[in-house]
PATINU-372585 format. One record per residue: residue number from 0; x, y, z of N, C-alpha, C, CB in turn. Coordinates in steps of 0.02 Angstrom, whole numbers, plus 32768, in hexadecimal, padded with zeros to 4 digits. Glycine has a CB too. Example, Ala and Ser with C-alpha at 12.3 -4.5 7.8 and 13.67 -1.06 7.14 Angstrom:
REM residues 2
{node 0,{8294,7EE4,8186},{8267,7F1F,8186},{8294,7F5B,8186},{8235,7F20,81C4}},
{node 1,{8282,7F90,8162},{82AC,7FCB,8165},{8285,8002,818A},{82C0,7FE2,811E}},
This chain:
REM residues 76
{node 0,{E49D,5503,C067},{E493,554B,C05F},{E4C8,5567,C030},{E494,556F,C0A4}},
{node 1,{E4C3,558C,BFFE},{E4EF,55A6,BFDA},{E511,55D8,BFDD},{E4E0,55A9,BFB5}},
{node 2,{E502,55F9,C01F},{E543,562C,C043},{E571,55EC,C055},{E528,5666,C099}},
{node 3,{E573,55B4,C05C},{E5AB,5586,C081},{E5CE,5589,C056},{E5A2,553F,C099}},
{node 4,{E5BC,557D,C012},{E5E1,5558,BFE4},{E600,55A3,BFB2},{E5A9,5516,BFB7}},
{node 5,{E5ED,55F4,BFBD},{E604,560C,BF8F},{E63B,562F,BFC4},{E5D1,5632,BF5E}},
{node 6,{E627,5618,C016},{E66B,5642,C058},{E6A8,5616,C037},{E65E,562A,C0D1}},
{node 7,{E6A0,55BA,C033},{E6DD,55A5,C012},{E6F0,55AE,BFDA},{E6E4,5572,C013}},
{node 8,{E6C4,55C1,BF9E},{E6F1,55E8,BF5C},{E722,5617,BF69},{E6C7,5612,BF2E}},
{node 9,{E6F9,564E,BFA7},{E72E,5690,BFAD},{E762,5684,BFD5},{E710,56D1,BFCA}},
{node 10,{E758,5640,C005},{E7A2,563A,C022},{E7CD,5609,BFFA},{E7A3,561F,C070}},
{node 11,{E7AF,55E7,BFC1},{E7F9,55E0,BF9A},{E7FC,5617,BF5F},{E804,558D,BF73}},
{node 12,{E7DD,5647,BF64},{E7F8,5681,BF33},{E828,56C0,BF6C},{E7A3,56AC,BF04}},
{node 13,{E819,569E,BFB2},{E83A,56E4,BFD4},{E887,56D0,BFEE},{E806,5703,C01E}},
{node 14,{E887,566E,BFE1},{E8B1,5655,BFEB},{E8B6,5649,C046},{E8E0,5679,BFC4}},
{node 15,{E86C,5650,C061},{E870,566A,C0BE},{E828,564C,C0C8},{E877,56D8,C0D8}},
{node 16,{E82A,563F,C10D},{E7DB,562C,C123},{E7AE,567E,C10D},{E7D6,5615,C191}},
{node 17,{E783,5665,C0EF},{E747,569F,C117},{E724,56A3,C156},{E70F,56A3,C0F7}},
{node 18,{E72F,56D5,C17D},{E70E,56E6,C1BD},{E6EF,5729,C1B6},{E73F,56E4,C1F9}},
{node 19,{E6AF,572E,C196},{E697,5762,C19F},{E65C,5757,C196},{E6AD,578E,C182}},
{node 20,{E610,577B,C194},{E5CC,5778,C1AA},{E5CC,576D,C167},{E5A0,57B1,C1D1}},
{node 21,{E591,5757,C151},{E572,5755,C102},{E571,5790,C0EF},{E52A,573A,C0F5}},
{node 22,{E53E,57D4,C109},{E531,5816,C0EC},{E57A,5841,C0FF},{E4E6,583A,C10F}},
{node 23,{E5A3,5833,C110},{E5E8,5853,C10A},{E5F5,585F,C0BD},{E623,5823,C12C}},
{node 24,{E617,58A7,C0B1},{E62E,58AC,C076},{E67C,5880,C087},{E62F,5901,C05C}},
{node 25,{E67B,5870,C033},{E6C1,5841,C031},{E6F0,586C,C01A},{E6C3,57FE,C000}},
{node 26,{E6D1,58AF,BFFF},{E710,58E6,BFE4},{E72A,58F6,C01B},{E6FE,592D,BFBB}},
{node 27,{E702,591B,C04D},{E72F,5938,C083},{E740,5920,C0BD},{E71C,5969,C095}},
{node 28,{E743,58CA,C0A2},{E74B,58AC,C0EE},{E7B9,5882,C0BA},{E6DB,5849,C112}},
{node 29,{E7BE,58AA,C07C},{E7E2,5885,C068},{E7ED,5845,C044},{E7F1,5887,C086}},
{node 30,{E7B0,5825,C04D},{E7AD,57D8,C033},{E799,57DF,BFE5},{E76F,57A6,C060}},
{node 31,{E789,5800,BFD6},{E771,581A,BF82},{E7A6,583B,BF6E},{E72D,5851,BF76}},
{node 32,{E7BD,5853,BF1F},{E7C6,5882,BEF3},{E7B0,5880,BEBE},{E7F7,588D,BEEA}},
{node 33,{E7B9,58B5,BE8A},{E7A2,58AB,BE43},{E7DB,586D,BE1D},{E7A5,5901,BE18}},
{node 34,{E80C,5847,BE40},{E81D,5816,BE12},{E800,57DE,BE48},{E872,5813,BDF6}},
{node 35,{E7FD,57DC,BE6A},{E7D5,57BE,BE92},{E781,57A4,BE7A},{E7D6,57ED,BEC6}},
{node 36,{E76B,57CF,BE71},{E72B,57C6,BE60},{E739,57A4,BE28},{E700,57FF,BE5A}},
{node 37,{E758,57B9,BDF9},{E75E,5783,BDAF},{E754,574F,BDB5},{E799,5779,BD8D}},
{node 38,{E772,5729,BDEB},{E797,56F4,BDF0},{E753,56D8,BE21},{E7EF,56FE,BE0E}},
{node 39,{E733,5701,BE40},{E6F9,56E7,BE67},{E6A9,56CC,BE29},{E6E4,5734,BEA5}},
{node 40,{E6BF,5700,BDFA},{E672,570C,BDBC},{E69E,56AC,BDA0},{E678,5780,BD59}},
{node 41,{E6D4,56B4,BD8C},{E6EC,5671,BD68},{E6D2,562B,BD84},{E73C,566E,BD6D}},
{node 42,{E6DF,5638,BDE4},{E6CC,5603,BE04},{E692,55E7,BE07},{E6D8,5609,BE33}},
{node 43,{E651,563C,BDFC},{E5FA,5630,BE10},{E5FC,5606,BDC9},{E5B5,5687,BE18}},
{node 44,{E618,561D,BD95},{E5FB,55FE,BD5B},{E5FD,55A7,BD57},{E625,561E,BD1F}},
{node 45,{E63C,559F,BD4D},{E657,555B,BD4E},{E624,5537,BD90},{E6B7,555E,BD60}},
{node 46,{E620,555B,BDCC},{E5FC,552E,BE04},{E5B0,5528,BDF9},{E606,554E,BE50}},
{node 47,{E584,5569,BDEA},{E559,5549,BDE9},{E539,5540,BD96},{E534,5563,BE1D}},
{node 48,{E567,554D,BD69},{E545,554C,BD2E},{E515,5571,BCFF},{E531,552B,BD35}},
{node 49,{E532,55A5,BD2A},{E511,55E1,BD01},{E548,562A,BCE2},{E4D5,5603,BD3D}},
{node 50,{E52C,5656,BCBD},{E549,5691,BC9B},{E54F,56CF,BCCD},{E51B,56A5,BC5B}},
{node 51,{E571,56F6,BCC5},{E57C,5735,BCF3},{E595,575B,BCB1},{E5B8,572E,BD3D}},
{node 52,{E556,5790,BCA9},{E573,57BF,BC5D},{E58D,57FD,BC79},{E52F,57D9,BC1C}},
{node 53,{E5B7,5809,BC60},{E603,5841,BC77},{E5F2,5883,BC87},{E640,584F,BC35}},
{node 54,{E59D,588E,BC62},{E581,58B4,BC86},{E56D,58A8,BCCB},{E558,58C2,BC68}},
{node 55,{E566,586A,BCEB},{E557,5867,BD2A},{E59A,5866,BD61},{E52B,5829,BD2E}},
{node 56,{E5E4,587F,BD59},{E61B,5886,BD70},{E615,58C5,BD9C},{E64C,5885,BD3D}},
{node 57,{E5E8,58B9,BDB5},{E5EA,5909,BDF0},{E5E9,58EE,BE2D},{E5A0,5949,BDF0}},
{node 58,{E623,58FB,BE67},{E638,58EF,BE91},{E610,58EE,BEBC},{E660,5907,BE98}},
{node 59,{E5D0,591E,BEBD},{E589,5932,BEDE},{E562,58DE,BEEA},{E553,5970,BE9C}},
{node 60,{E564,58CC,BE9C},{E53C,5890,BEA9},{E56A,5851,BEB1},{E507,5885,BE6E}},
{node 61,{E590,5844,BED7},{E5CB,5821,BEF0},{E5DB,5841,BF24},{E603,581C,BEC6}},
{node 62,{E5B7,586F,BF57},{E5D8,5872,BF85},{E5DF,585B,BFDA},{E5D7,589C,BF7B}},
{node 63,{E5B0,5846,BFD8},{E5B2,57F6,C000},{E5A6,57B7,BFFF},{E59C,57F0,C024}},
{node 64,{E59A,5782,C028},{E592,5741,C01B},{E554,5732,C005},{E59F,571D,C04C}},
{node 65,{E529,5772,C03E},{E4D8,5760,C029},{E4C7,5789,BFD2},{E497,578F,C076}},
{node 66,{E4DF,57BE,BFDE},{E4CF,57CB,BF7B},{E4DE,57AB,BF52},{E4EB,57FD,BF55}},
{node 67,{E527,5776,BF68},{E53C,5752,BF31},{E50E,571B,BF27},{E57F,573D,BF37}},
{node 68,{E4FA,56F2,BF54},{E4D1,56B4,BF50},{E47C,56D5,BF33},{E4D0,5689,BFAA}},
{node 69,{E460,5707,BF5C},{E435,573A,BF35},{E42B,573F,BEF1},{E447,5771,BF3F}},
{node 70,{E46D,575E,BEBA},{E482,574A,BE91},{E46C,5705,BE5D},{E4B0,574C,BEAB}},
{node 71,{E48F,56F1,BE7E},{E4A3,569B,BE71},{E453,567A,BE78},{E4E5,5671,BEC0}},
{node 72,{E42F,567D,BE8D},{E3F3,5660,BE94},{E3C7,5676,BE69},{E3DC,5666,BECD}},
{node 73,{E3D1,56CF,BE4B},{E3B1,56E3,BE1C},{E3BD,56D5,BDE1},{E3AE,5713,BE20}},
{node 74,{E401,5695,BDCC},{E3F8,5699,BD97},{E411,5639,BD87},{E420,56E1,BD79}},
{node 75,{E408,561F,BDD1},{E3F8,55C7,BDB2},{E3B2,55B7,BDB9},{E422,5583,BDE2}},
């Protein structure tokens, strides 16, 4: 399932386990920021091989596990 594999991107970008629900926001649970996210768009790319255009850098659509994989499925 690819919420497994993008909860361990964000816990080596949060440097901490993740313990939180999939539809949890990651902004206001702390586990996100805007340099944060950078560093999360760098990881989706390299992992699954696809583009993230800088127009798509809105925290909205990154803001949980399930939008991110959501995301991520819409565009491998």
């Amino acid at each position: 399932m690819r919420q497994s594999r993008i909860s361990e991107i964000l816990a080596e970008i949060a440097g901490k386990p993740i313990n939180i629900g999939t539809n949890e926001s990651l902004f206001e649970s702390g586990l996100l920021d805007s340099f944060g996210l950078t560093d999360l768009v760098t990881k989706l790319e390299a992992e699954y091989g696809i583009r993230i255009p800088d127009g798509d850098l809105n925290p909205r659509k990154f803001e949980s596990i399930d939008k991110i994989a959501s995301y991520v499925d819409d565009r491998v």
